[in-house]
C-alpha positions as CSV (number, residue, x, y, z in Angstrom):
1,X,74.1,96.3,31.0
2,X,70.3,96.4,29.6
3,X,68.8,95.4,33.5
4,X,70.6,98.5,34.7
5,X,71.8,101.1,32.4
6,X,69.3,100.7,29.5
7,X,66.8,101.3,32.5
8,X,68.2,104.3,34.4
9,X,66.5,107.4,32.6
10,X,63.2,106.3,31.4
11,X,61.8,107.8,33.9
12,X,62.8,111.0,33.3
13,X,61.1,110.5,29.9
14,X,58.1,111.0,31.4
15,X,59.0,113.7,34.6
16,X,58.6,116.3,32.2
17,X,58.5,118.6,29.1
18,X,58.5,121.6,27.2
19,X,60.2,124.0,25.4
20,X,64.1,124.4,25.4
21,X,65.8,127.7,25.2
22,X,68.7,128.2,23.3
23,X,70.9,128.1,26.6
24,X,69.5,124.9,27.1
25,X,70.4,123.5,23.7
26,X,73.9,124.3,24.9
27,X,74.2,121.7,27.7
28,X,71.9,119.2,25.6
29,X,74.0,119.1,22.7
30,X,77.3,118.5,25.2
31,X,75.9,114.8,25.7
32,X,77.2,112.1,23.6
33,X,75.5,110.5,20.6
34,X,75.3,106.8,20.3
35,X,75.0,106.9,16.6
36,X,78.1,109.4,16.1
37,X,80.2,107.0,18.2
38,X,78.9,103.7,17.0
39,X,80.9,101.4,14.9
40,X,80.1,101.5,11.2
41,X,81.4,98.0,10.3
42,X,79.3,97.0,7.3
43,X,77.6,93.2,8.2
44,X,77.2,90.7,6.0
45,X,73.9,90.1,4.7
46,X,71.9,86.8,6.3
47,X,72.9,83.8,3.9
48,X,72.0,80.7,6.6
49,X,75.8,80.3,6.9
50,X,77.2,81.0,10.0
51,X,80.1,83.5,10.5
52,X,82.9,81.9,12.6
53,X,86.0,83.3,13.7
54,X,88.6,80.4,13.1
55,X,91.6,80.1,15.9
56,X,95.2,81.4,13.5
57,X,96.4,77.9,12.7
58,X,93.1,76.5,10.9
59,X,93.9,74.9,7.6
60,X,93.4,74.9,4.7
61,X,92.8,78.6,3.4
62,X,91.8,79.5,0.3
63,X,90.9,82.6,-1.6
64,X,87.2,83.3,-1.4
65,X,86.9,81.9,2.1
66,X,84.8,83.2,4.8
67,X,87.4,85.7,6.2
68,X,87.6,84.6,9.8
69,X,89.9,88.1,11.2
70,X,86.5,89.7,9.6
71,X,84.9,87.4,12.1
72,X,87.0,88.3,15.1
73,X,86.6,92.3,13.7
74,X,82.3,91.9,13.6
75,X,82.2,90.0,17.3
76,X,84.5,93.1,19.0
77,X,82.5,95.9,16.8
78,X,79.2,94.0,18.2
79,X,80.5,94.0,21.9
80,X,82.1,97.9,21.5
81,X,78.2,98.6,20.2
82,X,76.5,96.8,22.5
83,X,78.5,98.7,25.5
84,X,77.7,102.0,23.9
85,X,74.0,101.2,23.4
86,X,73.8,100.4,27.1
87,X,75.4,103.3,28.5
88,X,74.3,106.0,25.9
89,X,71.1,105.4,24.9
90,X,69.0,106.8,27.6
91,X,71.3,109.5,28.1
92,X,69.9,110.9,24.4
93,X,66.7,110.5,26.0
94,X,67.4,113.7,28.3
95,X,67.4,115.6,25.0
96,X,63.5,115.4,24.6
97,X,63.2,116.7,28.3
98,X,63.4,120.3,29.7
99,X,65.3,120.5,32.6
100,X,63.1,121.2,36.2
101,X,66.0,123.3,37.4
102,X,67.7,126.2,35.7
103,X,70.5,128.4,36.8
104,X,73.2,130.6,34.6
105,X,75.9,127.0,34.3
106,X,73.6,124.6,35.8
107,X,70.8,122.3,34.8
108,X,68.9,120.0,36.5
109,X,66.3,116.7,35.6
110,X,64.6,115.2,38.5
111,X,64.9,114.2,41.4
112,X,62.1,111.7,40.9
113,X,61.2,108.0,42.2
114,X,63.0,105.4,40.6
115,X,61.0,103.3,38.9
116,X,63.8,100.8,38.6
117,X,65.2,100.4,42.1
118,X,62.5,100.8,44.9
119,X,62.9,102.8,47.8
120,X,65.6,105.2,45.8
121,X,65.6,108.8,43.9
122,X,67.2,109.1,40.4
123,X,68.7,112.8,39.2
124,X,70.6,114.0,36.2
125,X,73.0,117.0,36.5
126,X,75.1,119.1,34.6
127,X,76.9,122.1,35.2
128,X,79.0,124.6,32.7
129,X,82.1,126.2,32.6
130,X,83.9,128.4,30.0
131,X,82.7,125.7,27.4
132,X,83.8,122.9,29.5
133,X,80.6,120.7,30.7
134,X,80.0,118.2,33.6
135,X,77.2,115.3,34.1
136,X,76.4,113.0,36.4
137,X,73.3,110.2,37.0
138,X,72.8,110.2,40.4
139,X,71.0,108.0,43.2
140,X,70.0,108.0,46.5
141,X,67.9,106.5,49.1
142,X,64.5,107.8,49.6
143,X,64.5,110.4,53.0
144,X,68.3,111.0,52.5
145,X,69.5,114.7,52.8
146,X,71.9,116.0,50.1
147,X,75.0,113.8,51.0
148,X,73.2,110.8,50.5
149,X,73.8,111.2,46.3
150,X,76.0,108.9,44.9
151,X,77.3,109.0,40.7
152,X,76.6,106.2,39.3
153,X,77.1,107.6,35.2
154,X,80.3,110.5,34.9
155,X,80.7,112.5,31.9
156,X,82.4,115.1,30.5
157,X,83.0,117.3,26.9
158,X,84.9,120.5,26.2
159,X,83.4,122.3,23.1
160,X,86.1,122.6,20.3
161,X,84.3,123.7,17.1
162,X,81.0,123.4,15.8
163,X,77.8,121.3,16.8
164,X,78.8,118.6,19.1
165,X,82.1,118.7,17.9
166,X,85.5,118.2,21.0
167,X,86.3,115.9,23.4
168,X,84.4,113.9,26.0
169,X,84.3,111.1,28.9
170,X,81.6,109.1,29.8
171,X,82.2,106.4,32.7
172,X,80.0,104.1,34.4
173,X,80.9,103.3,38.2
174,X,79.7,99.5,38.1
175,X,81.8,98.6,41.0
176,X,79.7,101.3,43.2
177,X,76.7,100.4,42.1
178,X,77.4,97.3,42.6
179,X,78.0,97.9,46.3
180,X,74.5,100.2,46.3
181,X,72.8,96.7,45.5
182,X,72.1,97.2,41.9
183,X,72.1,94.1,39.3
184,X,74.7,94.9,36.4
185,X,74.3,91.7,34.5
186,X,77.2,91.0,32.5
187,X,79.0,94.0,33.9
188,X,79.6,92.4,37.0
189,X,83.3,91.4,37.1
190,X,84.7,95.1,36.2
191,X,85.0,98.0,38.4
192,X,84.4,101.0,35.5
193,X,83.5,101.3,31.8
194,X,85.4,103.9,30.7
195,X,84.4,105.9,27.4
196,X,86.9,108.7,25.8
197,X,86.0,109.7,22.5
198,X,87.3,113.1,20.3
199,X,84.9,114.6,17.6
200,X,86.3,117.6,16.9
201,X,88.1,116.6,13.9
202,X,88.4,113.5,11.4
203,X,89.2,110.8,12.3
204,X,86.6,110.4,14.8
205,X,88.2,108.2,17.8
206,X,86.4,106.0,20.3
207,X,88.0,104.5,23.1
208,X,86.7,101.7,25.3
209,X,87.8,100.4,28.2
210,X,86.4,98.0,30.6
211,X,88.4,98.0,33.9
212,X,88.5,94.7,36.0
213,X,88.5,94.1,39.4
214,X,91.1,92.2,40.1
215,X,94.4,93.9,40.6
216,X,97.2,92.9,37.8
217,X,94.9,92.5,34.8
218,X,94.7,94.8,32.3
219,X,91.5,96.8,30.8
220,X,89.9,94.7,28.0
221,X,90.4,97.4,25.4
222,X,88.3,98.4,22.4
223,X,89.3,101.3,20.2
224,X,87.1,102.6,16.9
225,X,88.2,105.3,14.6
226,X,86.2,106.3,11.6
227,X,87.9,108.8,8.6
228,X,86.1,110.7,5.8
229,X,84.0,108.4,2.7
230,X,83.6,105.8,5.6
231,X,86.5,104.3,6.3
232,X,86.8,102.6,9.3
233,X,89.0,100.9,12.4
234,X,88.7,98.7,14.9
235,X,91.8,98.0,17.4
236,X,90.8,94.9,20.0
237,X,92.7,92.4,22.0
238,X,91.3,88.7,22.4
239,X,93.0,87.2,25.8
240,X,94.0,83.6,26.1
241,X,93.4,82.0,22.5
242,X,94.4,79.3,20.5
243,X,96.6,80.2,18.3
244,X,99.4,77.4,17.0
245,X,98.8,73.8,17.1
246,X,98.6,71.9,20.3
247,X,96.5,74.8,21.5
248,X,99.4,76.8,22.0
249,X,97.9,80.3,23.8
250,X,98.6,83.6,23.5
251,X,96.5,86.9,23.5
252,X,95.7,88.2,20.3
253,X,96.3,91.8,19.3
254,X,93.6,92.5,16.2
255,X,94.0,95.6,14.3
256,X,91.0,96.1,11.3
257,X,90.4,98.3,8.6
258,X,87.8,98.5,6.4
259,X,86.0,101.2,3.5
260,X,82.4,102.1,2.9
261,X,82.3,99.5,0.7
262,X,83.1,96.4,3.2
263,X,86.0,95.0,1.6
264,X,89.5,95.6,4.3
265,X,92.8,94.7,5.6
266,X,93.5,92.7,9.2
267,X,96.5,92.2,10.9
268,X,96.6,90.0,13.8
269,X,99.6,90.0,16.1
270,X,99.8,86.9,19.1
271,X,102.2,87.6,22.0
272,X,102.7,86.2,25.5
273,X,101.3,83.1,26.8
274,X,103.0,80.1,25.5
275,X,103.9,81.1,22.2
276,X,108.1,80.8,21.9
277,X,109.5,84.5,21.8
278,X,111.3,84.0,19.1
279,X,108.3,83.2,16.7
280,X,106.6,85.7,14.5
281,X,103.1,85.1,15.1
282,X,101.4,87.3,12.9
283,X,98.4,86.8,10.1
284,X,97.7,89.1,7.5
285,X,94.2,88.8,6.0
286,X,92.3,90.9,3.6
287,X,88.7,90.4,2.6
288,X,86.1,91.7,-0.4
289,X,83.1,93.4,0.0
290,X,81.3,89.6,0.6
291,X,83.8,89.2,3.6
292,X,86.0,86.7,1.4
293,X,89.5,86.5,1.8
294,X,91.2,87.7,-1.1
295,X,95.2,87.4,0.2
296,X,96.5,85.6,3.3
297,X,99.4,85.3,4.7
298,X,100.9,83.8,8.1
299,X,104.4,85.2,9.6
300,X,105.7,81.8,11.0
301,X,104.9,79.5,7.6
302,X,106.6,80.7,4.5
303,X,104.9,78.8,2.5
304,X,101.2,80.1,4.0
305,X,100.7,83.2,1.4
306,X,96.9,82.9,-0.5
307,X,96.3,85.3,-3.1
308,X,98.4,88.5,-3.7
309,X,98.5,91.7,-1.8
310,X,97.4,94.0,-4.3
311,X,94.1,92.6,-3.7
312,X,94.1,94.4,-0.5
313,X,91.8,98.1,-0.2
314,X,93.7,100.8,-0.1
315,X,92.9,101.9,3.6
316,X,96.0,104.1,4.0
317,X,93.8,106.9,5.2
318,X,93.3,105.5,8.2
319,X,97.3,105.1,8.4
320,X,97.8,108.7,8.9
């Protein structure tokens, strides 16, 4: 992601500058921001232990052990971040710029060399209608006419309130970039990221999807939600893990909640693979605000329960 998309508009940085008129603000302020949409998960603090996400069927558990479905919750809100970072950062970095074209419901940055990718032109556009806006990062090689542009970032938003506040898309073509010879890194196995994300009323939702290539495989899915006195959600699904023993397999549906504080509730749910259908393969897990479990409970021992459920934050906000 960094070689490519963390790359593609600092180059506008410098193409140029100015004042922005208030119409201008408009279409600005219609691009997503990275820290809005981030996860909020609070980390734990540096102690020199490390923080391991243990496979469902380690033993023994204890109260005031390192809460390893907090684990699993901090590696996806890492990755969700990561992705975002990549894909939105320089995008806020068109906020600093004036645009070099300007008509009634259409701005324009660029076109300018590429920096990144020799021989090529770089371009950001958006256009306006009846609230409803439309962007594109666009490339083409150097002497091409007008047909030669090709998309490789697509957003949208639809104003529905106040500042920043409705309803957007943001997707990143990685298998046509791909194909335009550009080096996606880690990206390199999926086809899109795809980004849709509400703001215009609480809770904020974020959803994350990167699409694969091959056909019969489903998008690795990360969804964030974030409520009022931050509370927070993360919804992620961990393919082919270990979850019984005798390294039965299974993917692993993670659902996490959590409050301003740091202290929440997990609920891990394993189905497919190997796992016998039959078999409720579900962990319960809450956490205080130093990540340690403070109840624990597996669906397929009934003798597994740590700790007591009242324990638990009430994260019922988040329920609604």
């Amino acid at each position: 992601m960094r070689t490519c998309a963390l790359g593609l508009l600092g180059l506008l940085a410098t193409a140029c500058g100015g004042n922005f008129s208030n119409d201008d603000l408009e279409f600005l302020n219609a691009l997503p921001a990275r820290t809005q949409l981030m996860s909020k998960l609070p980390r734990r603090q540096a102690t020199g232990q490390a923080l391991t996400a243990r496979p469902l069927a380690d033993k023994p558990i204890a109260v005031g052990d390192p809460s390893g479905l907090y684990a699993q919750t901090h590696e996806a809100s890492e990755r969700f971040n990561a992705a975002l970072e990549g894909l939105l950062t320089r995008l806020e970095r068109i906020r600093a710029q004036t645009p070099t074209t300007r008509e009634p419901d259409l701005r324009i940055w660029g076109p300018v060399e590429d920096r990144e990718h020799t021989g090529h032109q770089v371009r950001f556009v958006m256009t306006r209608r009846e609230g409803f806006f439309t962007y594109q990062l666009q490339y083409k090689p150097r002497g091409q006419g007008e047909e030669g542009w090709w998309s490789f970032v697509e957003g949208t938003f639809e104003a529905q309130g106040g500042l920043r506040e409705g309803t957007g898309t943001v997707s990143l073509q990685v298998a046509l970039a791909r194909a335009h010879g550009f080096d996606l890194g880690g990206l390199a196995s999926y086809r899109r990221l795809d980004v849709a994300y509400q703001t215009r009323e609480p809770p904020l939702r974020v959803q994350m999807d990167f699409v694969p290539t091959g056909l019969g495989r489903a998008a690795l899915r990360y969804t964030y939600r974030e409520a009022r006195e931050g509370f927070g959600e993360m919804t992620f699904l961990l393919e082919d893990t270990a979850v019984l023993p005798g390294n039965q397999r299974a993917d692993l549906s993670v659902l996490s909640r959590w409050t301003q504080a740091g202290d929440g509730v997990a609920r891990a749910v394993a189905t497919g693979g190997d796992i016998p259908p039959a078999l409720d393969v579900t962990q319960v897990e809450c956490w205080d605000t130093r990540f340690g479990i403070t109840y624990f409970q597996r669906g397929w021992e009934a003798d597994s329960e740590v700790g007591h459920p009242s324990a638990c934050p009430d994260v019922s906000l988040l329920a609604r």
